[in-house]
C-alpha positions in Angstrom: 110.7 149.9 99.4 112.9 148.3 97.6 113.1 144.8 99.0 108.9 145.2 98.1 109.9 146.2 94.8 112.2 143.5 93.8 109.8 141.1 95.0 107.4 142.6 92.2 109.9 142.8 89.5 111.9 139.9 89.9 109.0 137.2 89.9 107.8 138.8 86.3 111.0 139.1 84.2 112.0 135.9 86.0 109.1 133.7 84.4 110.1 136.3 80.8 113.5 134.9 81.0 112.4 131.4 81.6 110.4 131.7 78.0 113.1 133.2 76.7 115.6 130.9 77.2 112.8 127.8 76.1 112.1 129.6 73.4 115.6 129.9 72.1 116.4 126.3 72.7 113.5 124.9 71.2 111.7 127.5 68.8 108.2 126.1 69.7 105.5 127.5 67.6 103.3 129.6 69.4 100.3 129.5 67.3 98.0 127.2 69.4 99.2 128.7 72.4 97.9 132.1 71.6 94.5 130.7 70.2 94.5 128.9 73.8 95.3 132.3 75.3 92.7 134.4 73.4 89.5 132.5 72.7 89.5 130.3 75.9 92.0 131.8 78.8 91.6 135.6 78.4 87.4 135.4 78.4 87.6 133.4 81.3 90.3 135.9 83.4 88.2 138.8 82.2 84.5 137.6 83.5 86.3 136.0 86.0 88.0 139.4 87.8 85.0 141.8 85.9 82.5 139.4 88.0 84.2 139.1 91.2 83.4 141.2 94.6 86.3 142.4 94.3 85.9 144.8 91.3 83.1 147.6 91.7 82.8 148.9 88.1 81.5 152.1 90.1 84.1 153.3 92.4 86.6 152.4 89.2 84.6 154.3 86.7 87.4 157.6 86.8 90.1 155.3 86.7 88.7 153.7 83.3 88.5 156.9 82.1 92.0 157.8 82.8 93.0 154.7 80.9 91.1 155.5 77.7 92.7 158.9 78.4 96.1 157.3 78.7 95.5 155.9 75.3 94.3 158.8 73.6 96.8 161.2 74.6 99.8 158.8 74.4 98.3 158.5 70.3 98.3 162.4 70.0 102.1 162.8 71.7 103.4 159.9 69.7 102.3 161.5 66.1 104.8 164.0 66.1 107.4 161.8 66.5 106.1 159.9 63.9 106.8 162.9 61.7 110.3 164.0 62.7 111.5 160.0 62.1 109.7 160.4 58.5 108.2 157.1 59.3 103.8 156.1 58.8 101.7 157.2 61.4 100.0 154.2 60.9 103.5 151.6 61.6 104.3 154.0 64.9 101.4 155.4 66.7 99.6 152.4 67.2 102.5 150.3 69.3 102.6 153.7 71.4 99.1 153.8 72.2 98.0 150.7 73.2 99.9 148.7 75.8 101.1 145.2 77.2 98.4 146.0 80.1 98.5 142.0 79.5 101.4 139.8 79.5 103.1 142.4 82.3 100.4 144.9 83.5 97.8 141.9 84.9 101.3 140.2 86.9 102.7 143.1 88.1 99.3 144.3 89.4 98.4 141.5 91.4 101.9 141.3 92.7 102.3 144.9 94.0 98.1 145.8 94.6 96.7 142.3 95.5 93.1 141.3 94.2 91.2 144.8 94.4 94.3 145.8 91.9 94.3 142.6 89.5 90.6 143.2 89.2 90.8 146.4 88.0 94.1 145.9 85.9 91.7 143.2 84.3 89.1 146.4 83.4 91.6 148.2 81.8 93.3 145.3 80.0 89.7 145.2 78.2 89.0 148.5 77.6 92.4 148.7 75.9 91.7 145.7 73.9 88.1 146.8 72.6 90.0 150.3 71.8 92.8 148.1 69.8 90.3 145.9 67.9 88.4 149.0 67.3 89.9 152.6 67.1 93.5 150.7 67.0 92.0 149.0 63.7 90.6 152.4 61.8 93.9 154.2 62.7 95.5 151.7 60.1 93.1 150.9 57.7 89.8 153.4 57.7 88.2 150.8 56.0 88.9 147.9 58.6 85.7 145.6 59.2 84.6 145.0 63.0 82.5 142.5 62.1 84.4 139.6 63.5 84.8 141.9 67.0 81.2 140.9 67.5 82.4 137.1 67.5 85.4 137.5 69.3 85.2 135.4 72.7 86.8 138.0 74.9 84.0 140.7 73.6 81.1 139.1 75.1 83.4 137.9 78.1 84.0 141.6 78.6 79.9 142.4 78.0 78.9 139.6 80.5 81.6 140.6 83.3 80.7 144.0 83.0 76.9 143.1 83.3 77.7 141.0 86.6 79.7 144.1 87.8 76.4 146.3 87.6 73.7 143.8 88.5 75.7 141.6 90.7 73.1 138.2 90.2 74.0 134.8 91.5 76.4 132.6 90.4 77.0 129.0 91.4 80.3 128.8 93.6 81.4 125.8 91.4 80.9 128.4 88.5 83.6 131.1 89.8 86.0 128.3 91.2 86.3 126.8 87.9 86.5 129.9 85.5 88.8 131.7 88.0 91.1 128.6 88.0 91.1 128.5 83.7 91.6 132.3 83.8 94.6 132.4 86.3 96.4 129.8 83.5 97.0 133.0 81.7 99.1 134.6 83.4 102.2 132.9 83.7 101.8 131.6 80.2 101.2 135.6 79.2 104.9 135.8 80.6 106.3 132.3 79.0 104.7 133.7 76.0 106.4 137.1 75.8 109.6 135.6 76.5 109.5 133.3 73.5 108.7 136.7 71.5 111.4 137.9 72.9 113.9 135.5 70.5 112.5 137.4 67.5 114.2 140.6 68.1 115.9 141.4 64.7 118.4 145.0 65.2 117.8 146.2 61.7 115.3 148.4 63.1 117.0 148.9 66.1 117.0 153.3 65.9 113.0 152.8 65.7 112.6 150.0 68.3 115.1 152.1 70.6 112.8 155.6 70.6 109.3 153.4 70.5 110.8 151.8 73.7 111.5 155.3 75.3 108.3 157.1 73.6 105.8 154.4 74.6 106.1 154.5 78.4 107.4 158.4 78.5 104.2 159.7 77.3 102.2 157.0 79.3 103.4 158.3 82.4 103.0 162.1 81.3 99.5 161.5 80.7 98.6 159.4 84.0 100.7 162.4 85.7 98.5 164.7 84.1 95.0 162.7 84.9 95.5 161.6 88.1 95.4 164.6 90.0 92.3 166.2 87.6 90.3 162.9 87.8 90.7 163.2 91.8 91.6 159.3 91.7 92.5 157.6 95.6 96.1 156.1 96.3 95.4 152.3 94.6 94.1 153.8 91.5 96.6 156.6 90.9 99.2 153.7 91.6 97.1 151.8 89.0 96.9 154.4 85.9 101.0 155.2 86.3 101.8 151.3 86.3 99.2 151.3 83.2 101.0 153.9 82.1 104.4 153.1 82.0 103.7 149.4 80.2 105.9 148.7 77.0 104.1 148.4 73.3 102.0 145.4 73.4 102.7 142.1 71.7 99.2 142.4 69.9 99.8 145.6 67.7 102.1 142.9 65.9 99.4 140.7 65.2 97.0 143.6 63.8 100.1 145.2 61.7 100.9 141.6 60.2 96.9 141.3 59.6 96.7 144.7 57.7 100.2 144.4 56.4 101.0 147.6 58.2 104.8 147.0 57.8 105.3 144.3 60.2 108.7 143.8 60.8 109.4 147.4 61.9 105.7 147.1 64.6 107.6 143.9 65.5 111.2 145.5 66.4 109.5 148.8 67.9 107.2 146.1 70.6 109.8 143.7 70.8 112.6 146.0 72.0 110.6 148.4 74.0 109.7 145.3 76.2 113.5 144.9 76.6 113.4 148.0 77.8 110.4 147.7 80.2 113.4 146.7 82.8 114.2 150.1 82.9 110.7 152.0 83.0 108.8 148.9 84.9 110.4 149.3 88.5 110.6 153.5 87.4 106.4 153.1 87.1 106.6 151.2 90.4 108.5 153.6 92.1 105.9 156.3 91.1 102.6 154.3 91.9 103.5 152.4 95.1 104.8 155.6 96.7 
């Protein structure tokens, strides 16, 4: 077990370190890079695994819902704490409701579950998004617009895979060989790119960061403990929903607090420091799902 574990872990926080260390020494900006990521690398991962015969949206329908559920009831655990720290609902429950199902959720799926598990780590990596663009969105400004979520690239990736996932049609081989190989791209550059976050850590908000790093994947895994058992899910998707739910805050709600100037800095130091701490509740989610 643990030889098999360390050969999941290591690879991950490896390729993290790597950014970190490039990031430090050179302080590239990583604006193109995460354009490159979402409109172009992301839609072609997510219609990519969605479309594949690996993925049967049928057999992974319960574990979907446990995901959504994952997010829900992580939101409604995380508000009280949000009221004993005295701090906005809206900076604090966010970061501990939605995930980084991405940047370590997709590697560390394939590496411990194999293609059957990257496919469906890919599902809930969407769901979670269209949740964050959506219900992540009203919970900070109830007058948010989700007009440009109708343009965004990885929407009607998500639409299309999910279509081929029902309907199963024909596809050109040259077709799947050429958006898998644009959508595998992401994932070590999903890990290069958290890494280079990773230099931004500022400790003024270190108290915050610190209990967002322990609330995040604390109530994750309560909740996939809970659902598990009463969605009567098999071995691979039980293992699934805890390594879903045991993910850090994801680098995104950073991006949607700094677009609704939902006090930024603090989202930053509560995601940023809880993926530090993802070396402590990562191989503890392993543990749980791969035994």
């Amino acid at each position: 077990m643990l030889e098999r574990l360390l050969g999941i872990i290591l690879p991950v926080f490896a390729v993290v370190a790597l950014g970190w260390f490039w990031g430090r020494r050179t302080q590239p900006d990583m604006a193109i890079v995460n354009r490159l990521s979402m409109n172009v690398l992301a839609p072609a991962l997510i219609f990519s695994a969605l479309s594949s015969k690996s993925f049967d949206l049928w057999d992974n329908r319960l574990l979907i819902l446990g995901s959504i559920g994952i997010v829900l009831g992580s939101g409604l655990l995380a508000w009280p704490f949000a009221k004993l720290l005295h701090e906005d609902h809206r900076t604090f429950v966010p970061p501990m409701m939605f995930n980084n199902c991405g940047n370590l959720g997709l590697p560390l799926a394939v590496l411990a579950f194999g293609d059957a598990g990257f496919a469906a780590m890919v599902a809930l990596f969407t769901i979670s998004n269209l949740l964050h663009f959506t219900l992540g969105a009203w919970l900070i400004d109830h007058h948010a617009k989700f007009g440009n979520l109708l343009r965004n690239p990885m929407v009607w990736s998500t639409v299309a895979g999910f279509a081929f996932a029902v309907f199963h049609p024909p596809m050109p081989e040259v077709a799947a060989v050429t958006l898998k190989l644009v959508g595998d791209a992401m994932i070590p550059l999903m890990l290069l790119s958290l890494g280079v976050r990773m230099t931004a850590i500022r400790w003024s908000d270190t108290r915050l960061g610190v209990i967002g790093g322990l609330v995040c994947p604390l109530t994750g895994l309560a909740c996939a403990g809970l659902l598990a058992p009463v969605l009567g899910l098999d071995k691979l998707q039980t293992g699934l929903l805890f390594l879903f739910g045991c993910l850090p805050p994801a680098v995104l709600n950073f991006m949607v607090a700094e677009h609704y100037r939902q006090e930024p800095a603090k989202v930053a130091s509560i995601v940023l420091i809880g993926n530090a701490m993802s070396v402590i509740f990562v191989p503890i989610g392993l543990v749980v799902a791969l035994h």
